[in-house]
C-alpha atoms as one frame of an Amber mdcrd trajectory, in Angstrom:
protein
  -5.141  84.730 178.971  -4.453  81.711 181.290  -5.029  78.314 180.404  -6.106
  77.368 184.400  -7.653  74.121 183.577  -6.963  71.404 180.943 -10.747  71.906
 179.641  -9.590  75.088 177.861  -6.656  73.369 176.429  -8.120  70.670 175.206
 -11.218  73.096 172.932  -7.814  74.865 172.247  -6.043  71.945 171.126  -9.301
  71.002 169.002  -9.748  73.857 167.044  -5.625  74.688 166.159  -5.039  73.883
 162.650  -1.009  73.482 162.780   1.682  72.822 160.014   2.330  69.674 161.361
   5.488  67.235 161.459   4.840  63.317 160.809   6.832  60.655 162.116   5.998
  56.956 161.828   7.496  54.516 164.440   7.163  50.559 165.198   7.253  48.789
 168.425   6.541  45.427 169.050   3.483  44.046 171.037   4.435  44.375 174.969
   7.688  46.714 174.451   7.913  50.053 175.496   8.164  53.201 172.881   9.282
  56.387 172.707   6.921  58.830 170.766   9.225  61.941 169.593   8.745  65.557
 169.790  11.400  67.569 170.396  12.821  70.638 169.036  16.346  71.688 167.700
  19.082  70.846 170.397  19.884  73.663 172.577  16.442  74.584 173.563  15.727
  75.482 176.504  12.059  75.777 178.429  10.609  76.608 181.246   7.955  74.373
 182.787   5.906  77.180 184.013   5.651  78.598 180.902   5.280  75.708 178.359
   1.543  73.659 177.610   2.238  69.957 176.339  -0.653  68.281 175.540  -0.589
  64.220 173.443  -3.696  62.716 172.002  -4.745  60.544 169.705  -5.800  61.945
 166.257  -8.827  60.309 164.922 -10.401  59.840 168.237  -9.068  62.656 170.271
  -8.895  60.326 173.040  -6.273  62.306 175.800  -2.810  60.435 176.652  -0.788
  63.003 178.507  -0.530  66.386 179.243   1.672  69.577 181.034  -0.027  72.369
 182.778   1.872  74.931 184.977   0.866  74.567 188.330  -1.602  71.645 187.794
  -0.214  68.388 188.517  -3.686  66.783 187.876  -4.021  63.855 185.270  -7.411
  63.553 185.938  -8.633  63.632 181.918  -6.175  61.351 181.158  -7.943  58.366
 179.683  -7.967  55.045 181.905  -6.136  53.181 179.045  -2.852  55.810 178.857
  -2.702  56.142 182.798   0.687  55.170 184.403   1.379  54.095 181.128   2.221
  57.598 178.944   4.855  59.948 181.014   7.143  62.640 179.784  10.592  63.552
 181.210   9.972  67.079 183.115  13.630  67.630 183.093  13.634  66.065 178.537
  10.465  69.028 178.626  13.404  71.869 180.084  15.648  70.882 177.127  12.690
  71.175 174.419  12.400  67.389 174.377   8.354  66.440 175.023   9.169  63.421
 173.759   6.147  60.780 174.655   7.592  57.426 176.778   4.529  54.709 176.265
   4.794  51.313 177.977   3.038  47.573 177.758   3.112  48.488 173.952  -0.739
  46.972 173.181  -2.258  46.208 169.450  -5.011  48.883 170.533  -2.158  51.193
 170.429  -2.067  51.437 166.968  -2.397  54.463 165.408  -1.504  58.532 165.066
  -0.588  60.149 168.079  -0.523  64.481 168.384   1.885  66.551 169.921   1.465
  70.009 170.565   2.978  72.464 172.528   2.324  75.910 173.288   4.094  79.016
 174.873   2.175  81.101 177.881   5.030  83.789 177.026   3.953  83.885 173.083
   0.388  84.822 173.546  -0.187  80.724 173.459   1.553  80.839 170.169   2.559
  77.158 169.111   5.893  75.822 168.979   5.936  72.669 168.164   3.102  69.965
 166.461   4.017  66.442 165.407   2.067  63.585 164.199   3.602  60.381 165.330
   2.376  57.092 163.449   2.677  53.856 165.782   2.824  50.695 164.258   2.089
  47.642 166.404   3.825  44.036 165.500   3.806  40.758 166.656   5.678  37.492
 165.666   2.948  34.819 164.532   3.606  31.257 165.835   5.398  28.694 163.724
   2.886  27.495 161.613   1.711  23.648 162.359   0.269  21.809 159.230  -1.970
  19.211 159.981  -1.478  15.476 158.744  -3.322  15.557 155.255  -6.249  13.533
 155.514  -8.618  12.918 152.484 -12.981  13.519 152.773 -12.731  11.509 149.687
 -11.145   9.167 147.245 -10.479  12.377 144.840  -9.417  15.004 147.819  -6.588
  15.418 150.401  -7.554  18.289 153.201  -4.295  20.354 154.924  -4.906  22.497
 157.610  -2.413  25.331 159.307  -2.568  27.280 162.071  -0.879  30.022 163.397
  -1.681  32.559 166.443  -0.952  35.446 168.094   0.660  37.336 165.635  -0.229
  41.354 164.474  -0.876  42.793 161.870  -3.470  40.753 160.176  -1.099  38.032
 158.284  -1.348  37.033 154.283  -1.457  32.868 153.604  -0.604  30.901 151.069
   0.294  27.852 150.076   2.989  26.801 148.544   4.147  23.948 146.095   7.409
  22.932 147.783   8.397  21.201 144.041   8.993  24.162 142.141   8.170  27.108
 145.179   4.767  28.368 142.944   2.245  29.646 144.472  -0.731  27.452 144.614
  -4.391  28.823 143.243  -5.918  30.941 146.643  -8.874  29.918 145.396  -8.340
  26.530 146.662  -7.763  27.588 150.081  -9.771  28.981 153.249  -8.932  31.054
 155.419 -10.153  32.162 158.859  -8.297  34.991 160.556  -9.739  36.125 163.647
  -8.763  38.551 166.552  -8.203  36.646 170.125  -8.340  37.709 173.756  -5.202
  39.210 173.635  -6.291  41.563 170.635  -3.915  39.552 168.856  -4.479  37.528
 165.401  -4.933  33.608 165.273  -5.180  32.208 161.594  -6.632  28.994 160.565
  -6.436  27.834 156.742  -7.468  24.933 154.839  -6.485  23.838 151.741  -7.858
  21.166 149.476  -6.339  20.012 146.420  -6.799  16.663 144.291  -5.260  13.577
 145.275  -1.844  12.982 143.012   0.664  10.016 144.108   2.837  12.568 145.828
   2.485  15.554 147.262   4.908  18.090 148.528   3.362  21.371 149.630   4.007
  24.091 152.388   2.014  26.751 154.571   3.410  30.458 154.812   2.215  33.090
 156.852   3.354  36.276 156.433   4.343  39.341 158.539   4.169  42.177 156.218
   5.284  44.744 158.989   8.194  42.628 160.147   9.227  41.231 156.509   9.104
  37.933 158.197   7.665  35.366 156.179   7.115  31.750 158.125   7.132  28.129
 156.172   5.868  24.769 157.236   6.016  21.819 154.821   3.717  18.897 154.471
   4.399  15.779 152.049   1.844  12.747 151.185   3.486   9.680 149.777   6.270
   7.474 151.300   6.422   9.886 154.249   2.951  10.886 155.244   2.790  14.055
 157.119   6.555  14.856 157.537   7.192  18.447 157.988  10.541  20.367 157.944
  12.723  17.172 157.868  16.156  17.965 157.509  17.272  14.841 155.828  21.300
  13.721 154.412  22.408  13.260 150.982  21.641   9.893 150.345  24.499   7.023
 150.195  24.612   3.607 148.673  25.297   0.098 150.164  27.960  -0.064 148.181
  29.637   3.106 149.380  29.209   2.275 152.925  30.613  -1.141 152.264  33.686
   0.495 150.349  34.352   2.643 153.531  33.960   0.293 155.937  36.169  -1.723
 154.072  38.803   1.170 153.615  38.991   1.902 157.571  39.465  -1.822 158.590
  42.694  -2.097 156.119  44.106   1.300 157.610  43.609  -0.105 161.247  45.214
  -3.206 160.298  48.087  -1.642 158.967  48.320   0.440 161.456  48.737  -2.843
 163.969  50.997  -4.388 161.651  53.659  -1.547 161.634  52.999  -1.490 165.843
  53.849  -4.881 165.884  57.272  -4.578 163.341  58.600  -1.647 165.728  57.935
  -3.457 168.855  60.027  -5.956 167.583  62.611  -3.878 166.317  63.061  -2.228
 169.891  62.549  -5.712 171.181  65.636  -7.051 169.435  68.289  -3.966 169.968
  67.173  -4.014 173.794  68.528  -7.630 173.835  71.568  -7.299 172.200  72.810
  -4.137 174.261  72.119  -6.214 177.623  74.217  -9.179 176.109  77.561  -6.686
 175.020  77.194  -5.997 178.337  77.758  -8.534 180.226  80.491  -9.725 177.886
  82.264  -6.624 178.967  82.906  -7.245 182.199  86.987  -8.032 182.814  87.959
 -10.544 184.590  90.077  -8.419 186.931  86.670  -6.719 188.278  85.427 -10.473
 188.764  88.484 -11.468 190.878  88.243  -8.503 192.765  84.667  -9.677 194.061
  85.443 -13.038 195.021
């Protein structure tokens, strides 16, 4: 039997029922990914013998494939071509391991290897189930400046976009970290142009004297969880200010005070050893002149 056109392979494909590995991988959105199916080291293959064929699971939707002899990719699908290739020379060592690049969130999901021997009577070798995850880091959240629809209310708003997988909110009350009630909040997560995930979420809440609240948006894939703070009261709509330890007048005025008296002792011991050199240069240049004999002043005249 001879698997001439990948038609055949594909029914075949279809209707084999293997005992198949799993895998799971991640890759982030735009990366490139290596899907792996390989067997033991120390295999060896040869090309003309060996069928590789990688598709999708669910929708059977064709990536990639090996035929002997048939260099066509022609049932590829349009959104795996030039973008799914295997190593010929990885395929001679066993390795059919899948290369996929421009990692996309459409991307996500199970991905079948299987490969079969010519040799073997088409006997299988090798099936794996490869799991891709798709991720992308969400924006830094931006909270709005509250603003209040009415004497009772204050309104926040955050956004966040182009982020993947679908994100979790919530809002958070910066005084003691608690969650606030999710029934006071609503969200609006939506899917953009990119196929990536923008989030918008409001949050009212009754009007107190101060307020000191955050947004996070989390990234359950990549454990990443992102904060923004907002506070109402002296400082209106400050958010993520990293602010000192606070200091008195009085302390300021005691340590201003402390580094004038060390540079003025520091002047006044200057001055003292200036005029300690001051003096012994003096005196040497006097003993001097003193010891000049009278002999060596006859002797110039």
């Amino acid at each position: 039997m001879r698997l001439g056109s990948p038609g055949l392979l594909f029914l075949l494909f279809s209707s084999l029922r293997a005992d198949t590995q799993e895998k799971e991988v991640r890759a982030m959105v735009g990366s490139d990914v290596e899907l792996s199916c390989a067997c033991p080291e120390g295999s060896r293959f040869d090309l003309n013998d060996v069928y590789v064929y990688w598709q999708t699971s669910e929708s059977k939707t064709v990536v990639t494939y090996h035929i002997p002899q048939n260099s066509s990719l022609e049932n590829v699908d349009s959104r795996y071509r030039n973008r799914a290739l295997m190593s010929p020379a990885g395929m001679r060592r066993g390795d059919f391991s899948l290369r996929l690049f421009n990692v996309t969130p459409q991307d996500e999901q199970k991905f079948h290897c299987l490969v079969l021997s010519q040799s073997l009577g088409f006997q299988e070798v090798l099936s794996i189930e490869v799991t891709l995850h798709v991720a992308a880091n969400f924006s830094v959240p931006v909270v709005s400046t509250p603003h209040s629809a009415s004497q009772d209310e204050l309104t926040f708003t955050c956004t966040s976009i182009n982020g993947y997988p679908r994100p979790n909110v919530y809002w958070i009350n910066k005084t003691d970290n608690s969650l606030l009630d999710q029934a006071l909040q609503n969200d609006t997560v939506f899917l953009n142009t990119r196929g990536l995930y923008d989030v918008v979420s409001v949050l009212r809440i009754a009007r107190t004297p101060s307020v000191n609240i955050g947004c996070c948006i989390e990234n359950v894939l990549l454990q990443q969880n992102l904060t923004v703070g907002s506070q109402t009261g002296n400082n209106i709509g400050e958010r993520d200010k990293i602010t000192e330890n606070p200091v008195s007048t009085g302390e300021k005025n005691a340590a201003t005070w402390s580094i004038l008296a060390v540079l003025c002792l520091l002047v006044v011991v200057a001055v003292a050893i200036g005029w300690v050199c001051r003096d012994r240069c003096l005196q040497h240049s006097y003993a001097g002149a003193w010891a000049v004999s009278p002999e060596t002043l006859t002797g110039h005249v």
